[in-house]
C-alpha atoms as one frame of an Amber mdcrd trajectory, in Angstrom:
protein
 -41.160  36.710  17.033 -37.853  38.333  17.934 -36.100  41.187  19.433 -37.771
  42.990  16.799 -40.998  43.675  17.809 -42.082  43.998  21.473 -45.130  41.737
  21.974 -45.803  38.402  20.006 -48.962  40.813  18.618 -46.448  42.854  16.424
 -44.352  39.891  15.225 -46.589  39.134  12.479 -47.200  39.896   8.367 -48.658
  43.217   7.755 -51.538  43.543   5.169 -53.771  40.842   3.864 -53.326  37.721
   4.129 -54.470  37.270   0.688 -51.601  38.534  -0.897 -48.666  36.475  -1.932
 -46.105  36.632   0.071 -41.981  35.829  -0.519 -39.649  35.695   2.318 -36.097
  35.688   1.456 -33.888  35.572   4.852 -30.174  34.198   5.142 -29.580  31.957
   7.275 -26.388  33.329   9.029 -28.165  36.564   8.772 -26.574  38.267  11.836
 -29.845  39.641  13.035 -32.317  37.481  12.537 -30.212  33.837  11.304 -30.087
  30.920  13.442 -26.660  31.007  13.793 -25.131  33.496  16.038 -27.490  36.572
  15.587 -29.445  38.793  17.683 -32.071  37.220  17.645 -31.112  33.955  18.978
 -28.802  35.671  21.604 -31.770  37.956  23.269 -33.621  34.834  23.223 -31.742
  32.718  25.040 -31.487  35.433  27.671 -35.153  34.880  28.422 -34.356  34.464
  32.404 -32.238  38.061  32.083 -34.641  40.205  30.405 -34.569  38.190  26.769
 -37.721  37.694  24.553 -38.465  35.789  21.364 -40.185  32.502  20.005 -39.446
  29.553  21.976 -39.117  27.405  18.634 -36.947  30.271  16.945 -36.498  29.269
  13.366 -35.158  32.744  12.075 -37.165  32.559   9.341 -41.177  33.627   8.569
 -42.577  30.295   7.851 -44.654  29.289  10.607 -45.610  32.540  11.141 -47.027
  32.365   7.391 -48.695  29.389   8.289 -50.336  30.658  11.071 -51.506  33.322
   9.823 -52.752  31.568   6.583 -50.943  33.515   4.189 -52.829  32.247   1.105
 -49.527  32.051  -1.374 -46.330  32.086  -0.010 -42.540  31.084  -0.355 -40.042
  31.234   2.293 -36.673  31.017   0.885 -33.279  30.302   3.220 -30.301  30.914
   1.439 -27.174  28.831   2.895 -24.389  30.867   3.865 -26.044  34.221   2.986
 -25.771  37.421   5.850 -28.228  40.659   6.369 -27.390  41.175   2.701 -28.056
  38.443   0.411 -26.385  39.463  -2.594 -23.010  39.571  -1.189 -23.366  35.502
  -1.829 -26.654  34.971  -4.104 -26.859  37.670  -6.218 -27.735  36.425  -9.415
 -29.660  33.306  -7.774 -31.835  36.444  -6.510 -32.479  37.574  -9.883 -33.713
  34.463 -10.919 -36.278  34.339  -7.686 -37.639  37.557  -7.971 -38.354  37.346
 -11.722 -40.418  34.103 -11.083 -42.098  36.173  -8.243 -42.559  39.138 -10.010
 -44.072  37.244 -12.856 -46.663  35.817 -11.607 -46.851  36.169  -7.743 -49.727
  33.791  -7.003 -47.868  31.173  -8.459 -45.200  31.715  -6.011 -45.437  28.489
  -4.024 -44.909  26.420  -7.596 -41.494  28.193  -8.375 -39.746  24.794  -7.495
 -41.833  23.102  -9.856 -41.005  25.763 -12.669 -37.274  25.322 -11.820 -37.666
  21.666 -12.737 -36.456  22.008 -16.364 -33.796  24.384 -15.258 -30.722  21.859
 -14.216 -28.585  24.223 -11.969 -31.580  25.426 -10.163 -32.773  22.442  -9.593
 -29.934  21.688  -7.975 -29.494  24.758  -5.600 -33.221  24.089  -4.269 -34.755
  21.912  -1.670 -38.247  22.240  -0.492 -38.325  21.647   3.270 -41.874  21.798
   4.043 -45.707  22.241   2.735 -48.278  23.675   4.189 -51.584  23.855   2.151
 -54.014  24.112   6.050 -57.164  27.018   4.803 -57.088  26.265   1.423 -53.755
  28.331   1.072 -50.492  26.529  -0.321 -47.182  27.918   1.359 -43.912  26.526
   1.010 -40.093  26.188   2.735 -37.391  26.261   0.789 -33.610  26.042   1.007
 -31.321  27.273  -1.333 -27.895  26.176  -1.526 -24.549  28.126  -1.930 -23.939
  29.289  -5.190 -20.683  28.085  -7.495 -19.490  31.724  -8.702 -18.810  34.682
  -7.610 -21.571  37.151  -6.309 -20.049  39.626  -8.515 -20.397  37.859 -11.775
 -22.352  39.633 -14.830 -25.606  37.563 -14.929 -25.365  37.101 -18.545 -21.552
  35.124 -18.111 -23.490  33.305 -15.293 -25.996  31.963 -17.458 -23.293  31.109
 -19.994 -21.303  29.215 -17.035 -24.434  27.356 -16.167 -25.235  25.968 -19.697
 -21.245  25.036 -19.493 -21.443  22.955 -16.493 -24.442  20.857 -17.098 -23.050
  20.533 -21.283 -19.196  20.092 -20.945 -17.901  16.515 -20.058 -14.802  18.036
 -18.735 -14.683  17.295 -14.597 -12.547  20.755 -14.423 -15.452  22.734 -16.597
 -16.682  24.178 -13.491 -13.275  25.504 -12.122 -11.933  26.925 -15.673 -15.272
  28.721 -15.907 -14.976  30.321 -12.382 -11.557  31.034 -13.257 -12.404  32.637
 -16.130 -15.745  34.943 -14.780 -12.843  36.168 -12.332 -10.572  37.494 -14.472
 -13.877  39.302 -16.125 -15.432  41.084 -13.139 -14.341  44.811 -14.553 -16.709
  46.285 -16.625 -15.258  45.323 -20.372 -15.360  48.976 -21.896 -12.304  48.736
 -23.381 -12.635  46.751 -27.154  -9.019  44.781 -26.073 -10.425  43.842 -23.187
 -13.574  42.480 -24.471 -11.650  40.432 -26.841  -9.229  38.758 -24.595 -12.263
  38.103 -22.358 -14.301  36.494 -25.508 -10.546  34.274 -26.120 -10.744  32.945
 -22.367 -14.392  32.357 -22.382 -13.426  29.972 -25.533 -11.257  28.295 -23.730
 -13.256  28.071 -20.683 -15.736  26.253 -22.976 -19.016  28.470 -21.995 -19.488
  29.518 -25.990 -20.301  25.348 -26.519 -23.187  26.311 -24.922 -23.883  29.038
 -26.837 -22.068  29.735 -29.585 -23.496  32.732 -31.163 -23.320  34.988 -27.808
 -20.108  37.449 -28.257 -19.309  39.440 -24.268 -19.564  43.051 -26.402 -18.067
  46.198 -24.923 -20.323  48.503 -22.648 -21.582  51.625 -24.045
């Protein structure tokens, strides 16, 4: 409940509670975040015409608990504004495939992410509710170590490279490397000077048979 919607009625999940639910929210989202936004300014101004929760969390959580959503995942991304991809781009590709796939399995997409090393890392579940036979969960999700604007596929490679490589600077040559590749590689020169300083970055160790071709 926020400057948003008028009455503490309106502030609430449309539709059935039955279906599963994901919230994705930033939390220095500059509307609705806990740090800074609207939101948190109008209420605070309660005494001067203000209005809003009086336990403002700037996300939907409790108000999926209370309504009993009966699957549900909140996620807060660290550090991300009104537009999450500007920091968690690819991060969001990875959520909304889980969520896509199977939707009622929503609230076990931490669990899945178990084998997966670098998600595992980036995650942190915050709270459970399982109240009306329903299982919700809070989760945080931590900045992310390249560039928003990095192909997903040289992401992936990057990943495999920093949980595989022993080198301590594996993680900085890669992002070095992803930077210098952020133009779309139409050209055949540039895709080969790009596949030379992903060698050297170390990424093909993890996969040695992937080649960055040229876009058609």
């Amino acid at each position: 409940y926020c400057y948003f919607t008028p009455t503490r009625e309106a502030a609430t999940y449309g539709g059935s509670p039955e279906v599963a639910t994901l919230n994705i929210i930033g939390d220095a989202d500059q509307y609705f975040g806990t740090i800074d936004s609207v939101a948190l300014k109008v209420t605070q101004e309660k005494g001067h015409g203000g209005w809003g929760s009086d336990n403002f969390t700037g996300n939907g959580f409790k108000e999926m608990k209370r309504r009993k959503v009966r699957r549900g995942l909140v996620c807060v991304l660290e550090g991300a504004k009104h537009d999450p991809s500007e920091t968690h781009d690819n991060f969001l590709r990875d959520l909304l495939r889980a969520f896509l796939a199977t939707p009622s399995d929503c609230h076990r997409i931490p669990e899945q992410w178990e084998q997966d090393p670098y998600l595992r890392s980036k995650v942190q579940v915050v709270d459970t509710d399982t109240e009306g036979h329903g299982f919700r969960v809070l989760m945080k999700v931590g900045h992310m170590d390249l560039p928003s604007e990095t192909p997903f596929k040289q992401e992936l490679l990057a990943r495999q490279a920093m949980w595989r490589k022993t080198r301590p600077a594996a993680l900085d040559s890669v992002a070095r490397a992803v930077q210098g590749d952020l133009k779309v590689l139409s050209d055949p020169m540039v895709a080969a000077r790009s596949e030379r300083r992903w060698h050297a970055a170390g990424a093909f160790a993890a996969w040695p048979d992937f080649r960055p071709a040229a876009s058609a």
